[in-house]
N, C-alpha and C positions, 0 to 999 in steps of 0.2 A: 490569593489575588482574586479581585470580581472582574468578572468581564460581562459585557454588554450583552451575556443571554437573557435573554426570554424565561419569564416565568414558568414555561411548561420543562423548556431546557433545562433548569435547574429541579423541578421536581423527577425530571426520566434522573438525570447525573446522580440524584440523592437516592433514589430506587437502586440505581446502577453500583454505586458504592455501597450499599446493603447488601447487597447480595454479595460482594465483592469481600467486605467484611467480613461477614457473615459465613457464607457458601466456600467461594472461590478460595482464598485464602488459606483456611484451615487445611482444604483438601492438599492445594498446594505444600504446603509446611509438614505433612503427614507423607509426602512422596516422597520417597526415598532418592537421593540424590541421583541424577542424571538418566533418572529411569521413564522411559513414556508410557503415559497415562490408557489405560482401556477405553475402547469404544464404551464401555459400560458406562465407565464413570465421566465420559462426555454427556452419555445419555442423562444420569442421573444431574451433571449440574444445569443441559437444556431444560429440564422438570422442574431444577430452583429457578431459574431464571421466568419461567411461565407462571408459577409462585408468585414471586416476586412483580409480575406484570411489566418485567425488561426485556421480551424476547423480542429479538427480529423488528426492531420499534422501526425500521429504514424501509421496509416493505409495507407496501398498502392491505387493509385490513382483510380486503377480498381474496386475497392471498397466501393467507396466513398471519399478516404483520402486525403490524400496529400502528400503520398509517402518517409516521408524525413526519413532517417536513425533514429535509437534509439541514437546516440549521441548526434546527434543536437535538438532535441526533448525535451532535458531533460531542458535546461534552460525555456522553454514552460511552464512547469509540474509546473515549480516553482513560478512563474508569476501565473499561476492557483490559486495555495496552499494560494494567499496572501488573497483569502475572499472564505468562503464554496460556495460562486455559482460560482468561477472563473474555477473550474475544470467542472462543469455539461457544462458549457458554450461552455468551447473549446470541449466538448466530449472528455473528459482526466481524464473522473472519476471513479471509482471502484465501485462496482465491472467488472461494462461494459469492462473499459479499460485493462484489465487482461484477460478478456473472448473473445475479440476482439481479442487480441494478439492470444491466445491458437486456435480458429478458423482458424485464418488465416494460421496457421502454419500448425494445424493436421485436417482440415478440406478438405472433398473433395470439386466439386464443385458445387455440389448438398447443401451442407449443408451451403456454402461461400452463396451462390443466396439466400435457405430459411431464414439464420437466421443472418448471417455475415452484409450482405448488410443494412436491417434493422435496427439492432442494429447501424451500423457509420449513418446513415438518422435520428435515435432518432424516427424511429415509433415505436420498440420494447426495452423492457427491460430485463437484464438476472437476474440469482442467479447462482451461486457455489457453490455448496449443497458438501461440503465434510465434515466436525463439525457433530462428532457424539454428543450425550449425554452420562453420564456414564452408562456401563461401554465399551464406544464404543469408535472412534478413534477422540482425543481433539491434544492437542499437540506432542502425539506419535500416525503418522497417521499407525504403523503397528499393531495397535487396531483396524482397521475396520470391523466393522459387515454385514454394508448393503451388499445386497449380487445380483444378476444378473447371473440368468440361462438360458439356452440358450431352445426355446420349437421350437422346427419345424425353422422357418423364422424368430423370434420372439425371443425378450429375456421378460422373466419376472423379475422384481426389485422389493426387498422388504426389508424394513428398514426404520430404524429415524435418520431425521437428523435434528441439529438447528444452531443457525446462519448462515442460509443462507441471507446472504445482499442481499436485494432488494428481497428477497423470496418471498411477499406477494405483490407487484406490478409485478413479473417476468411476462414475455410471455413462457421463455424457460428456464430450470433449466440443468444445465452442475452437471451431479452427478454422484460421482466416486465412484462404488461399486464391491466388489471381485468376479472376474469370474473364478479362478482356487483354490477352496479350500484348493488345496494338495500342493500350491507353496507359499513360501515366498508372503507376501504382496505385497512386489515392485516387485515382477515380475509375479503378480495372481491380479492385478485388471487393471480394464478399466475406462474409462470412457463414458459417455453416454447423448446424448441430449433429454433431455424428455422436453414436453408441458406441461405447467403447466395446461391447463386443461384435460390432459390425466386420465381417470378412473383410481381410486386408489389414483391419487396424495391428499393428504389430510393437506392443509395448516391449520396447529393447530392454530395458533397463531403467531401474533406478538413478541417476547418475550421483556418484558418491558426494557428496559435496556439506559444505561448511554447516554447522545447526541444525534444525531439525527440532532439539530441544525436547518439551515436553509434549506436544504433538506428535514427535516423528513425522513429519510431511515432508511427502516425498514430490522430485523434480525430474520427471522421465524423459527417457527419449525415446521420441514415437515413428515409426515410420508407416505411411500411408500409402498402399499398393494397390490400385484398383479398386477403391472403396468405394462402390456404389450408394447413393442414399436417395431416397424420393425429392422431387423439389421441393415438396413441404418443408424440407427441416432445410433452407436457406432461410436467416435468421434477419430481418431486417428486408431493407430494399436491395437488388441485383446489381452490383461497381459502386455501394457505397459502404463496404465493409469498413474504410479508413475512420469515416465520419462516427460509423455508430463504437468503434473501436476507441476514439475520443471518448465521446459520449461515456462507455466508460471506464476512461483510466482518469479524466479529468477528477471528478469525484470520489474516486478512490483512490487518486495519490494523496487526496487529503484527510479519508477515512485515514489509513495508511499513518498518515503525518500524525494523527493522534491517538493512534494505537501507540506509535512510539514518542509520543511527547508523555505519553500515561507512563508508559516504560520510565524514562527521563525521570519524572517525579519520584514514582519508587524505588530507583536508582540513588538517589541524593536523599530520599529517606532513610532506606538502608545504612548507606555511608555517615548521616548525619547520629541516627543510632548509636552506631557502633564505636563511630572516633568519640562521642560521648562517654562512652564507658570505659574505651580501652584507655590504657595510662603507658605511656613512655616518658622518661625522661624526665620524672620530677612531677607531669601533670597529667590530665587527659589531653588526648589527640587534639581533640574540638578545642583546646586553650592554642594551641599551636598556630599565629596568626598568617603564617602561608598558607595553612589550609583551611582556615577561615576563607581567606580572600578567593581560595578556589573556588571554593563552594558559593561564595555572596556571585563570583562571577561566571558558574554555572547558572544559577539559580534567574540570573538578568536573561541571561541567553534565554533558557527555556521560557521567561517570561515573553519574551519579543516573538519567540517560536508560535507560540500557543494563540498570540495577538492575531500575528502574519496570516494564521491557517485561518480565522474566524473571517476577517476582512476578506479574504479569496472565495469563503462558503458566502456570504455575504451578498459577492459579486455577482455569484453563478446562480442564486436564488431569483437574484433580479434578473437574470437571462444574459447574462455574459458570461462567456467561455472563461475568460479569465486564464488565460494560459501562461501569460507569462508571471500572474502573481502565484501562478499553482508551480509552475517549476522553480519560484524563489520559495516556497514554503518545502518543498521537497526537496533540494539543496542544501539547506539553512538546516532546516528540521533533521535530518537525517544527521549531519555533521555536527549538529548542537548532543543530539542524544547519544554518539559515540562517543563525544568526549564527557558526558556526564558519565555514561557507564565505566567508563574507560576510567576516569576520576575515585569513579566507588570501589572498584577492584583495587584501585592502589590503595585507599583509604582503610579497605579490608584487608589487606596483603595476604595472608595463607589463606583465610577465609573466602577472601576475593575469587580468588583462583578452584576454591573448591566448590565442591557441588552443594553444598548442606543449605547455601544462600541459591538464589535465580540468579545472582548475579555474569556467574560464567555462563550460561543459558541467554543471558539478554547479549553479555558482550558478542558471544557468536551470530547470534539473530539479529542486531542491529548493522554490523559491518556488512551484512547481506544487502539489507535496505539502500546503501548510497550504488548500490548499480539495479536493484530491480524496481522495474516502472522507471527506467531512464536513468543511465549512472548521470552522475554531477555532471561528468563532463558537456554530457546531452542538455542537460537544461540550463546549464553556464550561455549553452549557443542561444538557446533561445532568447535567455537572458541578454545577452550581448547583441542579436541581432537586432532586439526591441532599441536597447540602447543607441544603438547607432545609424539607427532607419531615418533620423528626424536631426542629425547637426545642422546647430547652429554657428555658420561662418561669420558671422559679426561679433562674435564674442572675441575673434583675432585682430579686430583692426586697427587694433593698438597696437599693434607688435610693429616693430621697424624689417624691414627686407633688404635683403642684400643687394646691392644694385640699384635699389628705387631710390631717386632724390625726395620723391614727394612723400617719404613714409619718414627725412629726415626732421629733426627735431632740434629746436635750439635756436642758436643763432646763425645755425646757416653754414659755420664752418667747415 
């Protein structure tokens, strides 16, 4: 399919699948089934990817990056999404790449040089510590408990939080807790850069949970007991943590959205492969016209997905938040790519289920995605309440009402 990127977009994407081909791939295909990859061998394909001239292309060049707009970036993301090391490789993975963005935005440059720079280099790793536990703030973040009081120079933070991604490898934890008790949530918290070896930080646990895959990324629970930090490392402006917390999940639900539309493609490649060769029943799978038609209407869906997400970057280039078309690409997107996975596993059947393909690796990875950055349910509301802000009552006034003569019709009788 051609979509209406930019010529630059299309020479990073052809870079990005080079290396992908190339690099990523083989490494992938040579890993032993369901086994996670060394820090080394992250190292070694951040080195193809700087090769290659695809690293870090979403960060500006002073940085470390490569400077290019959030539009033309996105076909990157997706070339990434097509194997779990394709996104560590170009440094276009999460939670880093969310927390890069949010740095570079609401970060002075104090805090760009200690922790910004780092993180695009891959010497340091982050967490996003906002996920309370019950009865604290999960999908309705104006439940939050964790709290941040201000002492002399100093703020103190104390609270629990869990899944935080990459918590338990983190160097530096970005965590958003209420600094004005007496104001609304979104306009009474901050946010804040703590050192994960900061006194008080107390990483519980790992918490056990679904994929991981060939990363191993881990989702900890953290508790924060008296955690002293100087005010420098308040991250942005003082009670507008919600805003720059926008700022960015927006853009990374869509980074997000195309790591796993990348997934989607290589998913129906795999399947389209394989039901090719294999033979049941007199033909190959691929002759078999029910799953033909799965696959023609897999293949429509992830078309409309990939559309959705360009039109939403589109938006937010031009300076629109764009929220409600980022929680339709993050809904859609998410549920398109499960069932394309979900499709290839069956298409594969023993294969499906084993580890020798990515395929059992994306199916667990991707059922993750329809609750993190907002399950469905979360962005259905947004969806519905955009819907329903603006009825139109004259589209009823055709309808006849019970009791009323003047809504009668006819002849009167």
């Amino acid at each position: 399919m051609d979509y209406a990127d930019s010529d630059r977009a299309q020479e990073l994407a052809d870079r990005a699948r080079e290396l992908m081909e190339e690099v990523v791939l083989p490494i992938e295909r040579e890993r032993a089934g369901g086994m996670a990859v060394s820090s080394g061998t992250i190292a070694e394909l951040r080195d193809a990817a700087r090769e290659y001239d695809i690293y870090a292309p979403q960060i500006a060049a002073e940085y470390g990056g490569m400077g290019e707009c959030f539009r033309d970036v996105l076909p990157v993301f997706e070339e990434a999404g097509r194997s779990l090391l394709g996104a560590a490789a170009m440094r276009v993975d999460a939670p880093d790449e969310g927390n890069m963005h949010l740095l570079e935005l609401a970060g002075d440059e104090l805090q760009k040089e200690t922790y910004l720079e780092p993180l695009v280099e891959g010497e340091i790793m982050s967490g996003f510590s906002m996920t309370e536990p019950l009865d604290g703030a999960g999908s309705d973040p104006k439940m939050i408990r964790t709290t941040a009081e201000r002492d002399g120079d100093e703020w103190v933070i104390n609270g629990q939080k869990w899944w935080t991604s990459n918590g338990v490898e983190a160097d530096v934890l970005i965590v958003l807790a209420r600094t004005d008790p007496d104001a609304h949530p979104y306009e009474g918290c901050s946010v804040f850069l703590v050192p994960a070896d900061a006194d008080g930080v107390d990483i519980v646990r790992d918490v056990p949970h679904m994929g991981g895959g060939a990363r191993g990324a881990s989702h900890a629970e953290i508790v924060y007991e008296n955690v002293r930090i100087p005010d420098e490392h308040l991250l942005g402006n003082l009670n507008e943590g919600f805003s720059h917390a926008q700022a960015r999940l927006g853009p990374a639900r869509l980074t997000h959205c195309m790591r796993f539309s990348g997934m989607a493609r290589r998913a129906l490649e795999i399947a389209t492969a394989y039901t090719s060769e294999r033979e049941g029943f007199g033909s190959t799978l691929s002759d078999k016209q029910s799953l033909r038609h799965q696959i023609a209407d897999a293949e429509t869906r992830l078309h409309v997905a990939r559309t959705a997400i360009r039109d939403a970057a589109d938006r937010i280039e031009d300076g629109d938040g764009a929220r409600v078309p980022v929680s339709m690409c993050k809904v859609f997107t998410a549920n398109v790519t499960q069932e394309a996975v979900d499709l290839a596993v069956q298409c594969c059947g023993a294969n499906g289920i084993g580890k020798d393909l990515p395929l059992a690796d994306f199916y667990e990875a991707v059922r993750t995605f329809r609750i993190v950055d907002g399950a469905d349910e979360v962005h259905r509301r947004v969806i519905a309440r955009d819907a329903f802000a603006d009825v139109n009552r004259e589209e009823l006034e055709p309808l006849t009402r019970f009791g009323d003569p003047n809504t009668r019709r006819g002849s009167g009788h």
